[in-house]
N, C-alpha and C positions, 0 to 999 in steps of 0.2 A: 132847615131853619138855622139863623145864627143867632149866637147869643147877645142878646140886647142888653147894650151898656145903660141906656137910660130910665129902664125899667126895674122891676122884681118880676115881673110877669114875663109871657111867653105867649102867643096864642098860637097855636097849634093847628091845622087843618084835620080833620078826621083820615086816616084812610081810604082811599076809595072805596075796599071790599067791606067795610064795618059804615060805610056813611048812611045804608038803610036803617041804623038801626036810631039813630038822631043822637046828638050831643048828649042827649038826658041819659039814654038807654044805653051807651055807649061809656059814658063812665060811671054808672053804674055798672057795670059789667065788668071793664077794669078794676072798681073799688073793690066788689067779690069777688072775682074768680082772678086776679091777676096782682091784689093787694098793693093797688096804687092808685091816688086819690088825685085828679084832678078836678078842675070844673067847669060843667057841662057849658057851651055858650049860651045854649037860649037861655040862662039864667040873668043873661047880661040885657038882653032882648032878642026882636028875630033875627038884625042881624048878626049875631053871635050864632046861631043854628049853623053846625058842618063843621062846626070848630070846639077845641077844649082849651083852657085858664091855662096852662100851667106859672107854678112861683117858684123863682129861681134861686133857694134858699137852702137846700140841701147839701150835705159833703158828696165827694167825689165817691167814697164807697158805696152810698145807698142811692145815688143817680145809676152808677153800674149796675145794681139790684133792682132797680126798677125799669130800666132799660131790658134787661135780661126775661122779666116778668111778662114787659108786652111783648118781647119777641115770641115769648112763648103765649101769650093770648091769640096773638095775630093767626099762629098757626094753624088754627085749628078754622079759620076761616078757607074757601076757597079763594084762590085770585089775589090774597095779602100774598105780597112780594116782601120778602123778608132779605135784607141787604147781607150780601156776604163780601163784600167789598171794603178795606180798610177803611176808605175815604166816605164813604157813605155810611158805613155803622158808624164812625165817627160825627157825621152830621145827626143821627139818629140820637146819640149820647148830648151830643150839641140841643138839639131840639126837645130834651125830657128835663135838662137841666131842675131840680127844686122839685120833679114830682117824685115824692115821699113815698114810702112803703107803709103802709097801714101795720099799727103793731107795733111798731118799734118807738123808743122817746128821741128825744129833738136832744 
C-alpha cells in the first residue's frame, strides 16, 4: 500500500489467511486481541467486504506499535506471511499508517 496524499484514509485489503474471517470479524479481532482499531469495509457497503478503513492520523511511534501489534496478530494464523524484508516491512508500516492503538490519548 502507499500512502495517499489526497486522503486521511487508507483502505486496506484483508490478508489472505484472515479474509474467512470478513471485514467485521476481522477488526474486531484486531480491536481485542491486537489493540488496534480500524474499520471494517462492509460498514461502508458490500463493496467494502475484504477490505479495512484505515486513517492516516497517527505519529510515527504509535503506527510502529500498531504495525508490531498485527504482526503479532497475524501470527498466530496459519499461511499469514509476515514480511521480514526491509522493503516490505516498510510498505507494511506504509499501509497501517493512522491505525491507532486502543488505550492510549491522541
Amino acid at each position: 500500500l502507499r500512502r495517499n496524499k489526497a486522503s486521511m484514509f487508507v483502505w486496506a485489503p484483508i490478508p489472505k489467511c484472515v479474509e474467512h474471517l470478513g471485514s467485521l470479524e476481522f477488526a474486531k479481532k484486531l480491536l481485542v486481541e491486537a489493540d488496534v482499531a480500524v474499520a471494517p469495509g462492509i460498514g461502508f457497503g458490500d463493496y467494502g467486504e475484504g477490505y479495512v478503513r484505515i486513517a492516516l492520523i497517527e505519529n510515527d511511534k504509535r503506527i510502529r506499535q500498531a504495525a508490531k501489534n498485527i504482526k503479532k496478530f497475524l501470527k498466530q494464523y496459519d499461511g499469514c506471511e509476515i514480511p521480514e524484508d526491509k522493503e516490505e516491512v516498510q510498505m507494511l508500516k506504509v499501509g497501517i499508517i493512522g491505525v491507532g492503538t486502543v488505550g492510549t490519548s491522541v
